[in-house]
ROZA-663770 format. One record per residue (C-alpha): residue number from 1; residue in one letter; x, y, z. Coordinates in steps of 0.2 Angstrom, whole numbers. Example, Ala and Ser with C-alpha at 12.3 -4.5 7.8 and 13.67 -1.06 7.14 Angstrom:
// residues 2
r pos->1 | code->a | X->62 | Y->-22 | Z->39
r pos->2 | code->s | X->68 | Y->-5 | Z->36
***
This chain:
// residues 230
r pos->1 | code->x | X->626 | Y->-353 | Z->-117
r pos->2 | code->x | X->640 | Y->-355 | Z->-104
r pos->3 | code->x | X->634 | Y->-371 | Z->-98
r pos->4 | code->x | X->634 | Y->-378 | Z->-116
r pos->5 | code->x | X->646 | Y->-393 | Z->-111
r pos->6 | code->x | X->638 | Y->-396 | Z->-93
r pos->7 | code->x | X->620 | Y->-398 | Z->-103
r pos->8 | code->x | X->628 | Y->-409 | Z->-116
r pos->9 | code->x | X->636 | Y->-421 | Z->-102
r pos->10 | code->x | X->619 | Y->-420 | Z->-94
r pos->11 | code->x | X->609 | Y->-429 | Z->-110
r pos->12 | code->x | X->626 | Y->-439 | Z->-114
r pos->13 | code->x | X->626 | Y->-430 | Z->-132
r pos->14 | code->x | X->640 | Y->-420 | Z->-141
r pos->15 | code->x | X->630 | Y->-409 | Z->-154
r pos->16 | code->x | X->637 | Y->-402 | Z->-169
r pos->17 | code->x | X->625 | Y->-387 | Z->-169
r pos->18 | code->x | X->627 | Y->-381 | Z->-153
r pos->19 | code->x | X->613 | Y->-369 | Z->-155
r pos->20 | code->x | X->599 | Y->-380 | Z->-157
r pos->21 | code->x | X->603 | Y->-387 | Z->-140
r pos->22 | code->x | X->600 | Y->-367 | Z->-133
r pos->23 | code->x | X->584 | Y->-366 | Z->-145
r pos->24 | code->x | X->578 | Y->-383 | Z->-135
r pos->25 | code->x | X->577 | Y->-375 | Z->-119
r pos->26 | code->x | X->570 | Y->-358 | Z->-124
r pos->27 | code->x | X->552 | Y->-354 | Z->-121
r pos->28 | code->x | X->541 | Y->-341 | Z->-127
r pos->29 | code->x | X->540 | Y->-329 | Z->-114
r pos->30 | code->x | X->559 | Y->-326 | Z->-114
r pos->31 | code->x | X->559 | Y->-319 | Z->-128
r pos->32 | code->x | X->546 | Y->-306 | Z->-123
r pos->33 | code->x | X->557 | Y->-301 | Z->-111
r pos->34 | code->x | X->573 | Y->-303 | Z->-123
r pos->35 | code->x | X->567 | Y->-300 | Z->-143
r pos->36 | code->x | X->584 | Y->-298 | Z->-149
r pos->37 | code->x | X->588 | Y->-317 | Z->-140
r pos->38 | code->x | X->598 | Y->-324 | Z->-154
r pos->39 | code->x | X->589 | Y->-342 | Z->-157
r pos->40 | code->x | X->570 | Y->-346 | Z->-157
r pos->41 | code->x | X->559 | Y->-351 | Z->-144
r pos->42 | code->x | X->557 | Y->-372 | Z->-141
r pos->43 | code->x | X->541 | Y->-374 | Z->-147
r pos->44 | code->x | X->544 | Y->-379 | Z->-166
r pos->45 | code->x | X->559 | Y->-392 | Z->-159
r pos->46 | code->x | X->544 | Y->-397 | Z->-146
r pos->47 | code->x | X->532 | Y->-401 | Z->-161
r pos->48 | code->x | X->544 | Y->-414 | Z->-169
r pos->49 | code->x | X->552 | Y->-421 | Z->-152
r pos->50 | code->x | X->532 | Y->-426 | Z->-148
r pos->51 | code->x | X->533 | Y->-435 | Z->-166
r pos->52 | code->x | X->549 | Y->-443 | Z->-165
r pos->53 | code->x | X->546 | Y->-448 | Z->-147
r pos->54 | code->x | X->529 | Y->-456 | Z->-151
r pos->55 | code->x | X->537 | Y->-467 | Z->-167
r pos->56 | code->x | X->551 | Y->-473 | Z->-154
r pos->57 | code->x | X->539 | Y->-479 | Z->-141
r pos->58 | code->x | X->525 | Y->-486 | Z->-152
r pos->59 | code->x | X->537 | Y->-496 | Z->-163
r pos->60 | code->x | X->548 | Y->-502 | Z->-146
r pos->61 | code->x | X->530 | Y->-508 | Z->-139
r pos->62 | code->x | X->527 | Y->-514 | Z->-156
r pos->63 | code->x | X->540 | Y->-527 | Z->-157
r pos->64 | code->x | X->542 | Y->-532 | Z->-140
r pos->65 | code->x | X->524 | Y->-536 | Z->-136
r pos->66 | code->x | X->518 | Y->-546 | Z->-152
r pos->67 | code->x | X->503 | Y->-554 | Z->-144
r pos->68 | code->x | X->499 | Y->-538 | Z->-133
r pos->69 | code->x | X->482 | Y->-527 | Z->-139
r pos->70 | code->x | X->482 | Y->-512 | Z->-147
r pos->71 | code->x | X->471 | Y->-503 | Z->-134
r pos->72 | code->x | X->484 | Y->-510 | Z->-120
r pos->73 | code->x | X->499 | Y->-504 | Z->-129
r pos->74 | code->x | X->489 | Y->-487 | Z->-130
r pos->75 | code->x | X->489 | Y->-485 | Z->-111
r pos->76 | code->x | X->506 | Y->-491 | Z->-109
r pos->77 | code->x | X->512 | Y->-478 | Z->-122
r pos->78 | code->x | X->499 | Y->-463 | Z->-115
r pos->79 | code->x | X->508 | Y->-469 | Z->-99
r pos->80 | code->x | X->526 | Y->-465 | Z->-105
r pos->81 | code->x | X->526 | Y->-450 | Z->-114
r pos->82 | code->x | X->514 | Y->-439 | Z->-104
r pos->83 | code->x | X->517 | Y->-423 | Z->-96
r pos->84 | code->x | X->520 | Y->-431 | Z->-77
r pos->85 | code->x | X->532 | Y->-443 | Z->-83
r pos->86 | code->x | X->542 | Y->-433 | Z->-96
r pos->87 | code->x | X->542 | Y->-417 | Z->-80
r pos->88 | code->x | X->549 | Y->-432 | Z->-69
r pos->89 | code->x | X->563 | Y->-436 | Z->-83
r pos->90 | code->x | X->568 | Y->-418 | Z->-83
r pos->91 | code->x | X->568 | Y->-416 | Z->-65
r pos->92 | code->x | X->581 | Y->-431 | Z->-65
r pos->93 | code->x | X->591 | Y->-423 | Z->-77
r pos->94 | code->x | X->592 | Y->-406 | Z->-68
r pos->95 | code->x | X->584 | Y->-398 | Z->-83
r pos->96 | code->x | X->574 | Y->-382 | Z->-78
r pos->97 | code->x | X->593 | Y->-376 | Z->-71
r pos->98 | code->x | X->597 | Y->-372 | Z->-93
r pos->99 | code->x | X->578 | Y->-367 | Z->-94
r pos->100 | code->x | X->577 | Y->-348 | Z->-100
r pos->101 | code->x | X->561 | Y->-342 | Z->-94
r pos->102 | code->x | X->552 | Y->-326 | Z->-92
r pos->103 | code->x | X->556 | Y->-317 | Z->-73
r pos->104 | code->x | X->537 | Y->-323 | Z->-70
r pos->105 | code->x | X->541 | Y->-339 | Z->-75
r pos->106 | code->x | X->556 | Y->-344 | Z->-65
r pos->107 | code->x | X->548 | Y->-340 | Z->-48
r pos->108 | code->x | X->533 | Y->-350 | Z->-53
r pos->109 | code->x | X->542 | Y->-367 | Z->-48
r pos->110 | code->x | X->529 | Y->-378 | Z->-41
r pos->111 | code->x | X->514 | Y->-375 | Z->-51
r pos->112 | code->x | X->506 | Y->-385 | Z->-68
r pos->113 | code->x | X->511 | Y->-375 | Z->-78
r pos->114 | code->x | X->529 | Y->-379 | Z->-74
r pos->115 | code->x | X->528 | Y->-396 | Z->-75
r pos->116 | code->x | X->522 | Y->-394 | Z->-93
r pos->117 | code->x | X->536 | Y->-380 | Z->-97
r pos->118 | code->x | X->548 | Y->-398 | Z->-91
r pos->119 | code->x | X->543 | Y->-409 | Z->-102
r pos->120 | code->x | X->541 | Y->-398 | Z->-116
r pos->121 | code->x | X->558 | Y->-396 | Z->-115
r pos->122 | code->x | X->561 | Y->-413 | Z->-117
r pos->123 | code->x | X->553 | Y->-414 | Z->-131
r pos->124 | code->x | X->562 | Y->-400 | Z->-140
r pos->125 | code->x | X->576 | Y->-409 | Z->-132
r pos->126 | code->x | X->572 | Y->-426 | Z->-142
r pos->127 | code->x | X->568 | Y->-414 | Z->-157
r pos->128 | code->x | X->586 | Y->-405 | Z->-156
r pos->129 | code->x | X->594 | Y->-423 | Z->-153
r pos->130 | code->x | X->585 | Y->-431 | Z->-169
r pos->131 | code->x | X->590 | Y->-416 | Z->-181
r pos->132 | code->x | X->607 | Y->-414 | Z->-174
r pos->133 | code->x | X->613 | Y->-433 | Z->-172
r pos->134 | code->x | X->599 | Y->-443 | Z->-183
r pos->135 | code->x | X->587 | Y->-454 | Z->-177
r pos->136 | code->x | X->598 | Y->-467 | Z->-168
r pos->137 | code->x | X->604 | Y->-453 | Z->-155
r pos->138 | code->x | X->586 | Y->-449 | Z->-153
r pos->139 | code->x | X->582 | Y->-467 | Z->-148
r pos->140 | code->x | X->595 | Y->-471 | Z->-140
r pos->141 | code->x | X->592 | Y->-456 | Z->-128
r pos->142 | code->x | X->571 | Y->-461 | Z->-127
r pos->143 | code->x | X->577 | Y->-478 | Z->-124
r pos->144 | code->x | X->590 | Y->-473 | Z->-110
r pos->145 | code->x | X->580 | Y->-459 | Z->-100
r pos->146 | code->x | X->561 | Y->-464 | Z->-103
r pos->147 | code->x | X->555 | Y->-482 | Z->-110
r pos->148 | code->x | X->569 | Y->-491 | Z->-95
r pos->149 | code->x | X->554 | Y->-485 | Z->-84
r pos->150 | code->x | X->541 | Y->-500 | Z->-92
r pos->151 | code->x | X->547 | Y->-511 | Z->-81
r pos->152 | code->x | X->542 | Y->-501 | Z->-66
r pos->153 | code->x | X->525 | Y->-495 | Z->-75
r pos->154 | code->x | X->520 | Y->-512 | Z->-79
r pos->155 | code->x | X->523 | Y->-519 | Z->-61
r pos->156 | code->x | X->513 | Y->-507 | Z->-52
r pos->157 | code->x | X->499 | Y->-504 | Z->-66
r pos->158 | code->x | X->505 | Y->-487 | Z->-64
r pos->159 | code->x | X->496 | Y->-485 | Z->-84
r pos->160 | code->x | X->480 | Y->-486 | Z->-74
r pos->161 | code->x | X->476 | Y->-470 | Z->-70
r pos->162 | code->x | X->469 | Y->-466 | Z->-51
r pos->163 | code->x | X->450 | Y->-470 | Z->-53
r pos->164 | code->x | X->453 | Y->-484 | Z->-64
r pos->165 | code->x | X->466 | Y->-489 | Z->-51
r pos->166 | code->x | X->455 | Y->-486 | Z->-37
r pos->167 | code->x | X->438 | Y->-494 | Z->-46
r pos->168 | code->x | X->451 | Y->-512 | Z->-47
r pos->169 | code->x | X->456 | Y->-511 | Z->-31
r pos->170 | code->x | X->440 | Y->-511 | Z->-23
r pos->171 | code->x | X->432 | Y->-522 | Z->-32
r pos->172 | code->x | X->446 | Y->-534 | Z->-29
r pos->173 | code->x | X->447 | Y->-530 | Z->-11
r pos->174 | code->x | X->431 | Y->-526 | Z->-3
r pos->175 | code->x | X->419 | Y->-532 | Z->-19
r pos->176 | code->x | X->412 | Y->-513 | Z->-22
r pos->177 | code->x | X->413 | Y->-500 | Z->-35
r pos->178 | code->x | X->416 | Y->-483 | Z->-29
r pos->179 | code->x | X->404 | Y->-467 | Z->-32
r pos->180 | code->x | X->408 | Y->-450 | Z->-33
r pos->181 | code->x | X->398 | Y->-436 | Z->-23
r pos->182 | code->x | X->399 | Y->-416 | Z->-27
r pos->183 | code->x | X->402 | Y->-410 | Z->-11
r pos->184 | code->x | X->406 | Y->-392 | Z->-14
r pos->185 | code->x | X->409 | Y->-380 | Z->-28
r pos->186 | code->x | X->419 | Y->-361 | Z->-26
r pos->187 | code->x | X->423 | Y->-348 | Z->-37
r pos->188 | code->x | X->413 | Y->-339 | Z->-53
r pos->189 | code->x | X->407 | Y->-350 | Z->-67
r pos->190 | code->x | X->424 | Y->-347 | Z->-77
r pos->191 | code->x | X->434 | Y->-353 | Z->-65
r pos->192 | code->x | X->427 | Y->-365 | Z->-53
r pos->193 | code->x | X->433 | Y->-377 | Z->-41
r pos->194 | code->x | X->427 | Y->-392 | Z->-38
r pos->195 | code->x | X->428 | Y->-404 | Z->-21
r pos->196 | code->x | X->421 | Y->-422 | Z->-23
r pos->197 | code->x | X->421 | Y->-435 | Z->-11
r pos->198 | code->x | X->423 | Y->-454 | Z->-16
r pos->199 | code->x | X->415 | Y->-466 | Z->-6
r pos->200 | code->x | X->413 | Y->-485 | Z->-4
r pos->201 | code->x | X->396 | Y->-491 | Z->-1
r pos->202 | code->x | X->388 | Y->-477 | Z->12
r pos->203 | code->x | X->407 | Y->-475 | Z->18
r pos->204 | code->x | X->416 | Y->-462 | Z->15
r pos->205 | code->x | X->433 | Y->-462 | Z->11
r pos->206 | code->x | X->445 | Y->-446 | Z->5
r pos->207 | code->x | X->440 | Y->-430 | Z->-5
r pos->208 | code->x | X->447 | Y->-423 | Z->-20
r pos->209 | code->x | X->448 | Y->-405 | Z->-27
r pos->210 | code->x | X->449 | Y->-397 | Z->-46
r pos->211 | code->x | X->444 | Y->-385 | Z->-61
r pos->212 | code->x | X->431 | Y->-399 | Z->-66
r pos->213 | code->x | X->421 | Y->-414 | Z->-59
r pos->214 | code->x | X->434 | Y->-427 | Z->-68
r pos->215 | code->x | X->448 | Y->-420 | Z->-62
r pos->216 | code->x | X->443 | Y->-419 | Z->-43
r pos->217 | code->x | X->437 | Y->-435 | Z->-45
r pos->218 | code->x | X->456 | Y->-442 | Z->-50
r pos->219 | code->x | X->461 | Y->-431 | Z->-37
r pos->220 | code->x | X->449 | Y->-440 | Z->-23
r pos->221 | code->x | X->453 | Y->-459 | Z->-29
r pos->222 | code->x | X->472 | Y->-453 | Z->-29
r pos->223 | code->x | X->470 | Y->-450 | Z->-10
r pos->224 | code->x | X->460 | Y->-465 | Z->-8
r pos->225 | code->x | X->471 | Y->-475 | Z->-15
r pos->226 | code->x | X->486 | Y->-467 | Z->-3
r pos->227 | code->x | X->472 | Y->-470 | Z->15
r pos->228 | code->x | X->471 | Y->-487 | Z->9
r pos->229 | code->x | X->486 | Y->-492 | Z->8
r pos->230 | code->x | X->483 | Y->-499 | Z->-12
***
């Protein structure tokens, strides 16, 4: 990998195993295109970044917030090391530039599936760190690129996800609890899509759309939230 000394600069890390930084961004469908690829695909490195990640957050929420509940705790966590935010972590760090990807998979740049390929690879990232360097880099690096952002998660309740976001701020606001309404469903029974409305009171107020009810609904209070102006 060319790039070897600009990727380590990037995650501030000098690895002794230089190939295990190559594995960490290597997903499966290159290697269908490239079999006799010299290292693995990410997938294993993925598996124990996950792990290590989760240890390093839990036991930093652990011990910084002694009187706070364990079901708080869980959403703060949930709200640190999920897909969205670990994507946006890789975005920052101009990751998807040492990505090897399939030609499929390089032109598909916008969708979901992308965003989980991102912060996959930061994962396996973590997990190449935490074998490489030991358990200290590996926090250190969590500590540095992901649990700094607290602060702004805690501020704006962003570990409230949109309908529970949405469901507060209207019952704070204008004393109602928002409802959900179908509106219309497209597509064959495999591989529907859903548009919902969500409405306060009779009033209706943005539309949502997605392959099931729930995810529509987030969808619909994530607009309503934006019209708002909460």
């Amino acid at each position: 990998m060319k790039e070897i000394a600009e990727f380590e600069k990037v995650i501030d890390t000098t690895f002794k195993d230089k190939s295990l930084l190559r594995q960490s961004v290597v997903h499966r469908s290159y290697l269908n295109e490239h079999p006799d690829f010299d290292v693995h695909h990410n997938e294993r490195l993925e598996f124990l970044g996950d792990a290590v990640l989760e240890i390093v957050v839990t036991e930093y929420l652990f011990n910084q917030f002694p009187e706070t509940p364990e079901g708080d705790l869980t959403n703060w966590r949930a709200s640190l090391v999920n897909a969205k935010m670990l994507a946006l972590v890789a975005k920052e760090l101009s990751i998807e530039k040492f990505l090897y990807l399939s030609k499929g998979e390089a032109k598909d740049k916008n969708s979901k599936a992308r965003q989980y390929i991102l912060a996959n690879a930061i994962e396996a990232i973590i997990g190449a760190i935490y074998l490489d360097q030991g358990i200290e880099a590996a926090k250190k690096f969590i500590e540095e690129r992901i649990i700094f952002r607290l602060k702004d998660i805690l501020d704006n309740k962003l570990y409230l996800d949109p309908k529970s976001k949405f469901q507060e701020k209207a019952q704070e606001i204008q004393k109602l609890t928002p409802h959900y309404k179908i509106l219309n469903e497209t597509g064959p029974d495999h591989d529907k899509i859903f548009e919902v409305g969500v409405y306060l009171g009779d009033e209706y107020i943005a539309k949502g759309k997605g392959s099931s009810k729930q995810e529509a609904q987030v969808d619909a209070a994530a607009k309503g939230l934006k019209k708002m102006k909460w």
